[in-house]
Each structure stands twice: as C-alpha cells, then as structure tokens.
N, C-alpha and C positions, 0 to 999 in steps of 0.2 A: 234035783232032777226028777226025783217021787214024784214033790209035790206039782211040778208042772206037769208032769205027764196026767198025772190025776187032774188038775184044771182043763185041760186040754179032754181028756176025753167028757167031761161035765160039760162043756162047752157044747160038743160034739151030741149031746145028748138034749140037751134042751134045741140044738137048732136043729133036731129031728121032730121036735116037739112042734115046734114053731111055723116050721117050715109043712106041715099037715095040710095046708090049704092047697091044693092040685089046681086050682084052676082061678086064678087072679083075675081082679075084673081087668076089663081092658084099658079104662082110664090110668090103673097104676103099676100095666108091663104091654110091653110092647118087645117082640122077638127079631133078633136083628145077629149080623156078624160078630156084633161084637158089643157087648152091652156095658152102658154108662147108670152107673147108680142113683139116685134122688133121693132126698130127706129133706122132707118141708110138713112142718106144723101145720098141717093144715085144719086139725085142733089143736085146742089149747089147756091140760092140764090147770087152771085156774085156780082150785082149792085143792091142793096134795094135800091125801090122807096119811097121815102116818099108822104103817099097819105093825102089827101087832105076829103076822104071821105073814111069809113070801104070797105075794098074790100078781097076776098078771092085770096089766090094765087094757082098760077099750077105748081108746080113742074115737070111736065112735059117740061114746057117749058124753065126750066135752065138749066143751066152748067151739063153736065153730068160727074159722076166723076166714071172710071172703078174702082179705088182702093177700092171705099166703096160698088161698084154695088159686089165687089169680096168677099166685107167681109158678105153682105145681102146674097149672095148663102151660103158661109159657114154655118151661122145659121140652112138654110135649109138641108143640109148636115149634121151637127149634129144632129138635131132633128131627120130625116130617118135613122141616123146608131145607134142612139139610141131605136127607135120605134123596130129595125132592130136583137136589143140583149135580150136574154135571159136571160143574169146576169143581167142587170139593167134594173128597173120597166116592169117585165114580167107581160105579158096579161094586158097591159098597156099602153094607144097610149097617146102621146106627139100632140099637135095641137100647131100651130103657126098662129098669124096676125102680120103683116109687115106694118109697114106703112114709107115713106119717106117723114124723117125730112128735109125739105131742107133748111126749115129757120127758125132761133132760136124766131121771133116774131110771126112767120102767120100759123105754122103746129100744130095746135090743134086738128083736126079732130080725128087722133089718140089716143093722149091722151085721149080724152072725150070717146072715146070708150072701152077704157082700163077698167074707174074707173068707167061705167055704168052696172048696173043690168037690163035685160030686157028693154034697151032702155032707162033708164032714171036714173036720180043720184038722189040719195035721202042720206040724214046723218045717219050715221054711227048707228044701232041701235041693237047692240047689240048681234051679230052673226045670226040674223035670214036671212042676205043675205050674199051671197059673191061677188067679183065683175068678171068681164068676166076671167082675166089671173090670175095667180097664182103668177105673176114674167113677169117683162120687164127689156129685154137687149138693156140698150140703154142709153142716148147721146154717139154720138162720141165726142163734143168737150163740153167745159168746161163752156161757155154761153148756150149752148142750155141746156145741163142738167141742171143746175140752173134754167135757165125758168122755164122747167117742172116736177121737181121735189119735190118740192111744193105740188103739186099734187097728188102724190103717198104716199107724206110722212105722208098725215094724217089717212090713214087707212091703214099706215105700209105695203106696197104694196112693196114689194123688188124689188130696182132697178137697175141691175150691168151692171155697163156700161163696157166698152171696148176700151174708149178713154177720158173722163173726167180728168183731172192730176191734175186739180185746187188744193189748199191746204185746200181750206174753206169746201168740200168733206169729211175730216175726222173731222168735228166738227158734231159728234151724237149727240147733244143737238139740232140742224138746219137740221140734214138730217140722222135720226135715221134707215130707211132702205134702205140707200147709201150703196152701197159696187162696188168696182171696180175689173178689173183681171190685170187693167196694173198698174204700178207704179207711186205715186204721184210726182208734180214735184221738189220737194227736193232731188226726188236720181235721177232726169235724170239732174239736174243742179249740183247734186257730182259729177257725171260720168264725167260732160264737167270740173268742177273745177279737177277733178285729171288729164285729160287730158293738164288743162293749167297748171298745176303746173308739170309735166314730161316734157312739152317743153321748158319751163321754160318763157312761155312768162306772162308778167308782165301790159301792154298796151291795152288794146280792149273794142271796142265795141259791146253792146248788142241792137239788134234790132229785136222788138218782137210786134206781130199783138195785136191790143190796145182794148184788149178786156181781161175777165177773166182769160182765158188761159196765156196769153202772160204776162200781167201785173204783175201775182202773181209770174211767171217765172224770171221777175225782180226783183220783191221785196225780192223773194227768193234767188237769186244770189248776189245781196246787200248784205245780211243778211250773206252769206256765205263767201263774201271777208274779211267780217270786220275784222279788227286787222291781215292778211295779207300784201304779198308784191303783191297783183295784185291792180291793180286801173280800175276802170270803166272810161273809158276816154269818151266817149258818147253811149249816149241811146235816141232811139227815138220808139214813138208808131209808129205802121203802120197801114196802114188802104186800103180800095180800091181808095180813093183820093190822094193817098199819092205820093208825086213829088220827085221821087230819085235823081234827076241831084244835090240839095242843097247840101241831103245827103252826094252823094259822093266825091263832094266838101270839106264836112267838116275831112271827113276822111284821105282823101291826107294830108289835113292843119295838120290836128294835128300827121301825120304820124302813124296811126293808119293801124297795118298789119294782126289781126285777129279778125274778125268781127264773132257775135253768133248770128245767125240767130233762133229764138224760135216763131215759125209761124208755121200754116197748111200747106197744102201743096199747095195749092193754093195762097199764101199770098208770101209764098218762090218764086214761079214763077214768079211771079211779079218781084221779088227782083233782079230774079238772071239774067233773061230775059233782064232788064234795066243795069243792070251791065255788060252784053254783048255787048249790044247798045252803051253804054256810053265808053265802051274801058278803063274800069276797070282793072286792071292786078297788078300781084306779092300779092294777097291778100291768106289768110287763110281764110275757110268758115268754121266756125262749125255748122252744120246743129243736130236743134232738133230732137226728135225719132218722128215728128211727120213728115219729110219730107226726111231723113236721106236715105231710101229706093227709094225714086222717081225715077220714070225709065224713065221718059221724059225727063230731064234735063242733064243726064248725054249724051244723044244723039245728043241735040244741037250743031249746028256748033257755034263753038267761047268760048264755054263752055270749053277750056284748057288753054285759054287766061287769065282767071279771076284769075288763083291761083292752090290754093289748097281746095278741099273740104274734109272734114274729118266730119263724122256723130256719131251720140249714139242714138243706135235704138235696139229695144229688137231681142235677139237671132230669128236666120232664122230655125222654125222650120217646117219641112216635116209633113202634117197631109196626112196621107197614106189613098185611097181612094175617095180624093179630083177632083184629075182630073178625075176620071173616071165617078165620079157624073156630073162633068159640061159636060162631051160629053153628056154624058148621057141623062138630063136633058133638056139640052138646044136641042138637036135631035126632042125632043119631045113638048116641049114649042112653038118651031117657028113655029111650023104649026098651033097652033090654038093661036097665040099672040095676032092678031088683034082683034078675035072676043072677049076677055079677057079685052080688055083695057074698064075700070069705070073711072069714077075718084075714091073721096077719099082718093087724093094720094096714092095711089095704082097703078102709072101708068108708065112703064117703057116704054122708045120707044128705045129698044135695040135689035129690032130684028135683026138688020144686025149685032150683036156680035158674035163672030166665037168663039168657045170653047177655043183655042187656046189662045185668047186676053185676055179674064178672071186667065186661067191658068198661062199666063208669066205677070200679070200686082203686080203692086206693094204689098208686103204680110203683109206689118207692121201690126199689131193688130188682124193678123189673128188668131193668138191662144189664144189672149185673146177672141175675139167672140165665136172659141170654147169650150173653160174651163170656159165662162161664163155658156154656154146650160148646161155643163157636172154636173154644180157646181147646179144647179136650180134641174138637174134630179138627182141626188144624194140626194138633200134636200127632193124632194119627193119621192125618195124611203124609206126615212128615215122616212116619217112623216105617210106613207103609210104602213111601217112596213111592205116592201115584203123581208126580210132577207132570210123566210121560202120558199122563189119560189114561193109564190104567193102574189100579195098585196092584202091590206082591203079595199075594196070599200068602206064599210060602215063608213070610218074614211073621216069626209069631209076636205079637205087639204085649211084650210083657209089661205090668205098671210101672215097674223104674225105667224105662226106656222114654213109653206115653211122659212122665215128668221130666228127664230131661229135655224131651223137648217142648214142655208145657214150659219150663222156664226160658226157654230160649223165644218163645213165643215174639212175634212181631209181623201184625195183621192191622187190616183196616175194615172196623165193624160201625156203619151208619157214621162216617167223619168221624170215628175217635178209630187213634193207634193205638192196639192192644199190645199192651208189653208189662214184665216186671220187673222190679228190682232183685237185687240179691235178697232181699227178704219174704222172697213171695208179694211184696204190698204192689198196688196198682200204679203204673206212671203216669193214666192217663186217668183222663177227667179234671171236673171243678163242682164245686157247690154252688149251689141256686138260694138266694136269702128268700126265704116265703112270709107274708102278712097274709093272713085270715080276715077277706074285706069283707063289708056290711052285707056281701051277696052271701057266702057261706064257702066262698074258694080261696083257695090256696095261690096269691097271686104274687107270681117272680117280682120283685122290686132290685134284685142287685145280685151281684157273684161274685165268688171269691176262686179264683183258679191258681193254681198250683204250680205252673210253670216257673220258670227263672225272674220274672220280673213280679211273681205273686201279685197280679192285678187284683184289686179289690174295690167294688161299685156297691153303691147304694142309693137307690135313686129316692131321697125323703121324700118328695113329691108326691108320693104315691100311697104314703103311709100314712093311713088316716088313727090319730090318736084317739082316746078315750075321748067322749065327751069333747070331739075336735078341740082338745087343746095343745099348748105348746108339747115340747117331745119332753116326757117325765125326767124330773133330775133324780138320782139315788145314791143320796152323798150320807154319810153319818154326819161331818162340819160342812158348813159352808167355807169355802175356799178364801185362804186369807189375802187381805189388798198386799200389794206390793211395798214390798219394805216389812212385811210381818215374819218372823217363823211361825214354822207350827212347834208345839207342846203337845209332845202323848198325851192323850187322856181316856187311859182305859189298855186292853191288851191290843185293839186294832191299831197303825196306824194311821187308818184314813178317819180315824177320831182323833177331832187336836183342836187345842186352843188357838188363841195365834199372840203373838209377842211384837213388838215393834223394836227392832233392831236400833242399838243405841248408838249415839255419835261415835264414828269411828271404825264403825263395823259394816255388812253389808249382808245381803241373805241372797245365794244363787239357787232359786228354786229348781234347773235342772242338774245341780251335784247334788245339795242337800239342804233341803229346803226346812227341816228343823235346825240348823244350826246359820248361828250371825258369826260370819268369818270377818277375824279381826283384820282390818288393814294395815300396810304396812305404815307405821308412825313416820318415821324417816322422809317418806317418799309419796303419800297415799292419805289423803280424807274422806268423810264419808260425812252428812248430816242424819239425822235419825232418820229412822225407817228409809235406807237407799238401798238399793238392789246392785250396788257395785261403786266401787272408790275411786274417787277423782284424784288425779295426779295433783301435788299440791304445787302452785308455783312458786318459780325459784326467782327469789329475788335478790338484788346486789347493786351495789353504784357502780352502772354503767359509767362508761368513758364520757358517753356523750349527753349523762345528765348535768344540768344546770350548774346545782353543787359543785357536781368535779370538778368540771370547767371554771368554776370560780374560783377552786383551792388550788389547782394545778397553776391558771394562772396568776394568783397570787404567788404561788412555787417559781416559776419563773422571771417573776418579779425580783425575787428574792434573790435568785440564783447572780439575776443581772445587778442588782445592788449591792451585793456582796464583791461579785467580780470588780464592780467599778470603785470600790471601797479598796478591794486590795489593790489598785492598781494608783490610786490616789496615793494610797500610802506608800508605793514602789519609789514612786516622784518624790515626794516627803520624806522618804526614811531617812534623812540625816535632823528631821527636825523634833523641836523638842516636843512637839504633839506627840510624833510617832511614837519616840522614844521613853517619853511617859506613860503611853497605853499598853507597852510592852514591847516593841521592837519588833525582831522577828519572832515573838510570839504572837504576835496579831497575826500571823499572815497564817501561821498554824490554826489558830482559831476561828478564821474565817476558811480556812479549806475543811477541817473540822465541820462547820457550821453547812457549808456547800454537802459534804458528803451525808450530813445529816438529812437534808431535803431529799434525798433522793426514795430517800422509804415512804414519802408523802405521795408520789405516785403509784407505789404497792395496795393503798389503800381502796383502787378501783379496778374494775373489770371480775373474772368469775377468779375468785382464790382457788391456787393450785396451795400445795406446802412447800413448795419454792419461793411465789408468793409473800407465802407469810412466814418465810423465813428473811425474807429483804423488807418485808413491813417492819418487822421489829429490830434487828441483828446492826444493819447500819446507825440508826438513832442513838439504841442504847450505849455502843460500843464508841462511838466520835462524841454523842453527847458529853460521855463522862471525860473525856479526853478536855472539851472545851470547860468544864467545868473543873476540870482542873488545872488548865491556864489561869482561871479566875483567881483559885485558889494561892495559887504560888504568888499570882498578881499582887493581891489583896496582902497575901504574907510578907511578900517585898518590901513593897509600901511600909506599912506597921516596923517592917523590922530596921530597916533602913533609920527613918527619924525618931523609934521610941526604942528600940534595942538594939543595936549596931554599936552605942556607943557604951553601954553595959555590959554588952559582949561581943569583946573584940576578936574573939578565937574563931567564938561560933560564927562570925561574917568571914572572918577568913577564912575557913573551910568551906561555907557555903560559894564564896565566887571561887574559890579556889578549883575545885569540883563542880560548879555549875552544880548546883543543888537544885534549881529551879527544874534543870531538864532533866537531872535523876528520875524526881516526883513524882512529875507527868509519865515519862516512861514507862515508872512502877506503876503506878494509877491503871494506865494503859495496857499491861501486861496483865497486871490482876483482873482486871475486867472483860479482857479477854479469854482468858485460864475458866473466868465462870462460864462464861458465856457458852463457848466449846462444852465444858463440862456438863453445866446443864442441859444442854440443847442435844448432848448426845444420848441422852436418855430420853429426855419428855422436849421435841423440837415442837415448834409453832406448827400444826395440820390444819388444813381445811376440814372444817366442820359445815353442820347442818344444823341450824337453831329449830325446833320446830314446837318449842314448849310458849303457849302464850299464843300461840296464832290458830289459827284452824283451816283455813285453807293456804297458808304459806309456806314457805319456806328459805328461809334467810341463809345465804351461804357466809359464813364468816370463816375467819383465822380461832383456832383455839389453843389458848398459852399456861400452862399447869404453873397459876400461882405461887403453890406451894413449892416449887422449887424454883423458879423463877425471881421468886422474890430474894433471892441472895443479893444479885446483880441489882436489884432495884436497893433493895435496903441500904449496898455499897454506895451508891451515884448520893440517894439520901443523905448518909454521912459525908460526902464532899460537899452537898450544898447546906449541908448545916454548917462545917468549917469554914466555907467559903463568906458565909451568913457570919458568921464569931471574927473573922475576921478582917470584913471592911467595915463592920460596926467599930472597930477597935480604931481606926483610921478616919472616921466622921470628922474631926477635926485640923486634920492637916492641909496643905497650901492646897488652894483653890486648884490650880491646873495640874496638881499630883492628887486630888482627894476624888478617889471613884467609889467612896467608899457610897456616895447618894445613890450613883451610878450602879452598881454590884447591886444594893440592897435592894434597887428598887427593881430589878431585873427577875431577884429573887422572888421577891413577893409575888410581884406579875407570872412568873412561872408558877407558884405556888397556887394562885388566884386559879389560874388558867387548868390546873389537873384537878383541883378539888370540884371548879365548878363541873365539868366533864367525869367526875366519879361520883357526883351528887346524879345526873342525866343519867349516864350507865347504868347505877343500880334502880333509876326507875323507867327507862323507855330500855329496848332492847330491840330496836326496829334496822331495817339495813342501815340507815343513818349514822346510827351509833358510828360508823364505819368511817364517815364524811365530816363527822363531830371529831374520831379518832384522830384525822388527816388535818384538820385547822386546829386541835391542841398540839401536836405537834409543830404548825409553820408557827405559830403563837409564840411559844416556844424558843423556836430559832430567830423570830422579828424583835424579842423581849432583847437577847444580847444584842444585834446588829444594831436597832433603831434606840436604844437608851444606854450603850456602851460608844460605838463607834460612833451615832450621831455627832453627837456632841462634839468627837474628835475633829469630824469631815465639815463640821459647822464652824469652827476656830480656821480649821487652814482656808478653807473656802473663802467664809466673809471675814474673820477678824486677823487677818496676818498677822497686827501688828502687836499680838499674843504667844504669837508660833514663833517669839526672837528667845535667843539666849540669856541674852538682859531683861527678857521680863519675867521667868522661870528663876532668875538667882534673886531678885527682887522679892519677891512672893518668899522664896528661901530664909531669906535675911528680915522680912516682916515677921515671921512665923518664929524665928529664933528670938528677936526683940519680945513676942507677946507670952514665949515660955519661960523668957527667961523673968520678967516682969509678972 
C-alpha cells in the first residue's frame, strides 16, 4: 500500500510538472461541457535514443507525419459539426485536449492529464470525483495503445482508438474499456488470405515491423494458413535498424514473388524505398490497411520497376464538410500559430501547411477518427437523456456509464450502422482491395465485406501486371498432373516432388493429395496415375448366355432320355435285357443319374452359398450312389460265373441278405456322414475371383479342397473297384458282359475331369463355371448313353435277343468254351 501511495504521489508530481503549459494552442484544446481526449502522432519518434539518464522528449522536433496531422483536424471537425447540431446533444458543447503521441515510451504528459482531477490523481473513491475527459480517442498503433491503456483501464475510462488492430485488444478481462472503430487484425489478414487464395499464389513471404502490431499480424496469418495449401516461405521482423540488402537476397534465393508487407507506414518506406535502390523487380507487394493508401510512394521514380503493389485498406469514404473546415481553420490558425506554440506536446510546427496538402494527403482511418467522436457523442446523449431536445445536466456523465452505453452503441454514420460486438471490435464495414496504377493512385479494384455471406470481388480487369504480363505464379513446385502424389521435399509442404500413383491405387488431391490410397482389391481398380477407382465388373454365366442355354438344354435332354429310358424299362422289366442290366437297380440308377442333373443348373446366374451348396451337394452325394450300383453290378457279374461256384456260403449269405442293397446303402450313408461333416465346417460360399484380372470380377462357388477331398478320394476308390471289377468280367457272355460297357464309361469319366482339371488350372475365366456344368452332363451322358444304350437298342431293334432262350444259349456256349 506504501509503495502505491508513493507511485501515486510521483505521478501526481511529474503531471504538475507537465501540466506547466497554461495556455494551449488552440488547434490542441478547445473548451466545452464536457471534454473528449485525443492522442494522434502527429510525429513520429523514428530513431529512439536510448538514454543513459531520464530525459523528456519533443515531439516537435520529429518526423512529421501529414497523414495522422489529417486524422488530428478530423476529430476537431467532428466535435465542431457536432457542437454545430441540434439533433445531437442540444444546448450541449463538446470540448476536446489533443495531445501528440509521438512515442509509445516517453508521451505521458497527456495521459497524466487525462486521468487527473484538479491537477492531481488520487485512487478511485467512490464516485465523489470524476476525471478531466469523459472518453479518449486514441492510440493509432497497437504498442502505443498497450502502453497507455493500462491506465484508463482502471477507472473504466473508455478508450476507442482508430488504429490499434492488435488481437490482445479484444481480451475484456485485460482491457475492459477498449473498444476500437477499425477492424482487428484477423479480418485485415482474411482479406489478404482471400486475396492469395484467388491468385492462387501458394509461396510468400510475410514481413512485418517487430513490434505488437506486426507480430500478432504473423501469428495471425500462421494460424490462418494452417491445414492449407499456402506456405509461409520467410518472415522476418522489421525494425528502423533493419538491413534489407540480406532480405532481399533471401527472397530471390528461395524464388519468392509475393511478399506482405504488415508495417505502418513509415516502416513500409523504408521497405519499399530500399527495394528501389537495391533494383528489386517482378515482385507482388501486398500492402497492409495500414500503408495500403500512401500517397508518397506510389510517386517515386522507380516505384514501377518493383512489381506489383496491391493493398487492403478500409473503404475510401467522403466525409462531406471536411475540406471546407481545413480552409477554413487553417485561414485562421496561421496567423496566430507562433504565438500558440507551449510545449506539452501540444506543439505543431506546420505552419507553412497549405489547406490543400491536408486535404489531398493520405485518408486511411479517417472515418474511423470520426465514428469514433460520433460513437462517444451519441453515448452522451444517451447517458444525458436529451431524447426530449434538451439534455439533463443534473445527470453527472461519469466514464463507466459514457461505456456502457458506448457499447450498447447503434447509430447510422454516412450508410454504415455503428455498432459493437462483445469485444469492443466493429460490426460494421468492409475492405477495399487497392492497386497502385501507372498514374500513382490507389485504385479500388474489389472488396471483401464482412457480413454473413462474406462477399468477396476482385475485378482482375483492372489490374495491370508487371511488364503487362500474365498474373505472377508463386509456387516452390509446379503442380503435379493428375494421378501424381506429391513427395515432401524440404520442411515446406508446398515443395514436393510428384510420384505417379501405381495400379490399383488412386490419389484424391482434396483429402490428401501426397498419399495414393489403395483400392479396394475385392470390389475397386485403378490403372496408374488415376484419381479415383473404378468398380470392377462382375461377371458370371448369365442364364441367358449362349453356353447355358446350350448345357441346360442338353440338361434337359438328358432328363427327357432318361425319363424315357426308365419308363422303357417299366414295360420290359420282366425281360432278360432289363434283368441283366440290373433290374430294379436301374431304375435307382437312373433316378440317381436324374437327381445328379439338377446341380447342372446351379452352375448359372449370380452364386449365392445356397447356390453352391446345390452345385456341388446333389452330384457328389447320387453320383456315388450310381457308382455304386455299378460296383455291386460289375461284382455280381464276376461273382456269379467265376466265384459262386467256389464259394457257395458266401453266395448264400449274399442273396440271402441282399448284399447288393446293404453296399449301396452303406456307400450312401458314408458319403453322406462326409459330406454333412465336411460341409459343416468349410460349406461351398460365394466368392470373388479377382487375382489375374484387372478390371473384373468373377463371381464363383469356393470349395476348401483340403477337406473336401475326403468325399472325393471316397467316390475315387468306388470307381477304381468298380474299374477292378468289370475288367475281371471282360470275358463273359456277350448279353451279361458290361464289363466293355463299365470300363469304358470309366475312362470317359476319367478322360472328361482330367481334361477339365488340365483347363482349370490354366484359364480361370467365368467359363470355367459352363466347363464345370458340361463335365458334369458328360458325366452323367458317359453312364446313360454307353450303359443303358445299348440295353434300349436290343429291346427296341433286336427283340429277338431280349428271349429267354437266347440268354441260356450264350450261358451253355460260355460253359462249353471254359470247360474246353
């Protein structure tokens, strides 16, 4: 508590000190009800000495800058055409103190004078004092405000500046009566980011005076590339020591063509000045809204040699009554200026300014100085309560009152609504995109406005390039053809090789345009270098190809021959045809052989696993069944006239038991036991062939071999016994010897799966599938057509074969030739 009260009276003592000047010129106080503060550079601090010992500075004797001497009459100008109206704050005078900021560390005098009562600052106690202004307009830049802001913020002393952009400005927990009239710098860096994203330039660098302003104008533009295709190729601070020759060394190196200048406008001079000297040329300049307007620069000789300059600077607007004030004003000023000059910073040495120079000098921020004033007198007409035509004097208009209702603000100043956000920032306005043409102006080509639909124009028409050529590219790579990735190469991304994406893959340059995303194998192809995967087609034997239609009707052929075969035989079955080929076992065999066909039509249309459990399941399970009528067949035969009479037990247990239909039962049982078994682990699925092809896809049945082959191995060993024994029986009576008949059925089948598993393992096309279906009818046409023929060709044409006396004849010849 010591040590503030001691700050506090030091305070109190220097703005005694300060405050020495009794009589202010009149350009920077003007005496009113109720006075509004000012702080405008109207010099420029340009090379700060660092001292050695406490020293006071004179703004009088720096840099003088007309653009901000232009924006300090403004204020005065608003505040007189306000004192000057009726409708706002009638019987009501407006007072202004002006002081010039010209250096963000050594211009206090002002300040202190601001936040003093009666000469002296004393802590805040409780509404019994107020302090001199009601509201200051002021920093222009974004260090100075921070300095002195500080200082207003603790007795909520509103303070709306007219050039401040920093971001740290809209943190009301740090700076609770900040409010600004121009835009923070997140929408004057959209403005240049839409701008570089319409050129399409992808390469640049950002060079920005190394102070609050400029810094956060980087960090903000960072923030704003991220996950973009622009890259920050270099950024360097600037300062007044700063040595451009490195700079624009480094720029040529890295082939850098659009450079963003985010500097005041003295800082840009510097820049652009050296960039003249040094023989700079073919560059883009994006100039910030804080130098965007400069009217010195575009006049230099050599200034067409550099490039292109292109700006974002807030709309050029006409405040009507302006210039008539500075004849005005200034007619009358220069005759008593000298005797005017105090210090106090209060001290302009602009006499020899001609109205003229004021009115054509540079206009940026000019209408935020004035909708700052308008924005202050509107809060005190509000807090004053003169709605009625007359305000309340009796209401004392203390600063945190003036801010609440500065933030509640909503007024109409030349078409724009003045209003803010909860941040203090402005809702209203839009950016002007400026070109610097061959005349030496600043000419609007396009806008970027701020509303809900952020419109954004650029009229290229108008924008005359370097050396009238096309609009400059600023790429580190050239852009890869389609079907390329990119390859990093280096720390930026927008340096890359490019790679041509390999069969099967694809590159989708708006996900991620360095990666070739593989397709899906199953479902999806791709040829090299494609930009997206083709569905691969599904192919299959349709119903109503040629093929099918062939096998199918062959299949039904089959069906009808067989049918008409068993039904020959129904007629016949007492004769000795029938009863030599088996009896009622033919008729099993041919129903057998019928049920066999029916998996021949599974072999078409799209395979389910239903499907291909009826392609295979019927075949293998009746095939073996018919293959083992043959067997028993063939074994009858044989045992009948070469072991019947050798062993007479074992005939008689055989008919005694029907051995014949035991067999087949067993055969039929056991084949079925696999089949179940197998099938209930690894069943026949629909699959997907898609190896060997490149844009197909073959839908087929898929049958797990290896366990599958049980079933198969079994049927094998019945047609190898079957095979052992009607070779055994070659030689018996012609109308009892099937044994030509059997073998040769065998082979035929045998002929008929080899040549079909020689095809398979070398074509693997959907055919295979219609190859699958005619091995199979082959198959089942091998028994019917070289078993039964033969039978239906005796009873048919030779009857007189089909007698009982000519079957015991054949008997009794065969007995003479064995016993002989």
């Amino acid at each position: 508590m010591k040590c503030s009260l001691a700050l506090l009276c030091l305070l109190e003592s220097v703005l005694q000190t300060v405050t020495g000047c009794t009589v202010p010129p009149s350009e920077f106080h003007l005496k009113g009800d109720y006075m509004v503060g000012g702080l405008f550079n109207v010099h420029h601090d340009g090379n700060p000495v660092h001292y050695v010992r406490p020293e006071a500075i004179e703004c009088s004797s720096q840099e003088f800058l007309l653009s901000s001497y232009r924006r300090f009459q403004l204020m005065r100008f608003a505040v007189e055409e306000i004192n000057n109206s009726t409708d706002l704050l009638p019987n009501v005078s407006l007072g202004y103190d002006i002081f010039d900021h010209c250096s963000d560390s050594h211009s206090f005098p002002g300040i202190l004078s601001f936040i003093s009562v009666n000469s002296s600052i004393r802590p805040y106690d409780n509404l019994s004092r107020m302090s001199e202004v009601i509201a200051v307009v002021g920093t222009f830049t974004s260090p100075g405000s921070r300095t002195v802001a500080p200082l207003f913020m603790m007795d909520l002393i509103p303070m709306v500046s007219y050039g401040a952009s920093s971001s740290i400005f809209s943190r009301k927990q740090n700076f609770p009566s900040f409010l600004r009239m121009m835009h923070p710098n997140k929408d004057v860096i959209e403005s240049i980011y839409k701008m570089l994203v319409h050129f399409n330039w992808r390469w640049v660098a950002f060079l920005n005076i190394n102070d609050d302003y400029g810094n956060d104008g980087r960090d903000v533009f960072i923030e704003m590339i991220e996950g973009t295709d622009i890259c920050l190729a270099y950024t360097r601070g600037l300062d007044e020591k700063t040595n451009y020759t490195p700079i624009f060394k480094q720029l040529e190196t890295q082939q850098i063509n659009i450079i963003i200048v985010y500097a005041p406008e003295w800082t840009a001079e510097d820049l652009i000045m050296s960039a003249i000297e040094q023989n700079v040329t073919n560059k883009v300049w994006i100039a910030g809204d804080a130098w965007a307007l400069n009217k010195r620069l575009p006049k230099l000789k050599g200034i067409k040699n550099i490039g292109t300059v292109l700006g974002v600077s807030e709309p050029k607007i006409t405040i009507p009554g302006f210039n008539d004030f500075i004849y005005s004003s200034k007619g009358q000023s220069d005759n008593n200026n000298e005797e005017q000059q105090k210090l106090c910073n209060q001290v302009c040495n602009c006499s020899g300014l001609r109205p003229e120079n004021i009115t054509s000098a540079e206009s940026s921020f000019s209408f935020a100085v004035y909708s700052a004033i308008y924005a202050i007198a509107h809060a005190l007409h509000n807090t004053l309560q003169c709605g009625s035509g007359e305000c309340n004097r009796n209401i004392t208009p203390y600063p945190h009152v003036i801010l609440k209702e500065l933030k509640k603000s909503n007024f109409t100043l030349l078409n724009h609504s003045i209003q803010f956000d909860d941040n203090g920032d402005p809702t209203f306005g839009y950016f002007s995109f400026v070109f610097w043409n061959q005349s030496g102006d600043a000419e609007e080509v396009g806008f970027y406005k701020f509303d809900p639909l952020c419109d954004f124009f650029v009229n290229n028409s108008k924008i005359q390039w370097y050396e009238n050529k096309p609009v400059p590219s600023s790429l580190c790579s050239i852009p890869c053809d389609e079907g390329y990735k990119k390859k990093t190469d280096g720390p930026h991304k927008c340096c890359f090789k490019c790679e041509i994406c390999p069969e099967g893959t694809y590159v989708n340059t708006t996900e991620d345009p360095y990666l070739c995303i593989k397709c899906n194998d199953k479902t999806e192809w791709s040829s090299e270098g494609s930009t997206k995967c083709n569905h691969r087609v599904e192919e299959y034997v349709h119903f109503t190809e040629t093929a099918a239609i062939f096998v199918m009707i062959g299949t039904w052929a089959f069906i009808g021959f067989t049918v008409a075969v068993s039904v020959l035989f129904a007629i016949n079955y007492n004769t000795p045809v029938v009863k030599s080929a088996g009896g009622p076992m033919c008729f099993l065999i041919l129903s057998c052989l019928i049920l066999c066909s029916i998996s021949v039509f599974f072999y078409f249309g799209v395979p389910t696993d239903s499907f291909c459990v009826l392609r295979y399941v019927p075949f293998l399970l009746f095939y073996t069944v018919c293959v083992a009528c043959f067997v028993v067949r063939s074994f009858q035969i044989v045992f009948i006239f070469k072991i019947a009479a050798k062993y007479p037990k074992f005939h008689s247990l055989w008919v005694k038991y029907n051995g014949q239909w035991l067999f087949i039962t067993a055969v039929f049982l056991i084949q079925l036991l696999l089949i179940v078994f197998v099938y209930s682990f690894a069943p026949p699925k629909a699959y997907s062939i898609t190896s060997g092809y490149f844009d197909k896809l073959v839908l087929d049945c898929h049958v797990s071999l290896n366990k599958s082959s049980v079933s198969l191995v079994f049927l094998s060993l019945l047609c190898l016994l079957c095979f052992i024994f009607s070779y055994m029986g070659k030689d018996l009576p012609k109308n009892y010897n099937e044994a030509k008949s059997i073998t040769f059925c065998l082979l035929l089948l045998i002929l008929t799966w080899v040549v079909f598993a020689t095809i398979f393992f070398v074509y693997s096309g959907k055919h295979i599938q219609t190859l699958n279906a005619l091995a199979v009818l082959c198959s089942l046409y091998s028994f019917l057509v070289w078993y039964f023929m033969p039978k239906v060709y005796i009873i048919i044409y030779q009857p007189q074969k089909n007698t009982q006396q000519y079957f015991q004849d054949l008997i009794l010849n065969y007995s003479k030739a064995i016993t002989y």
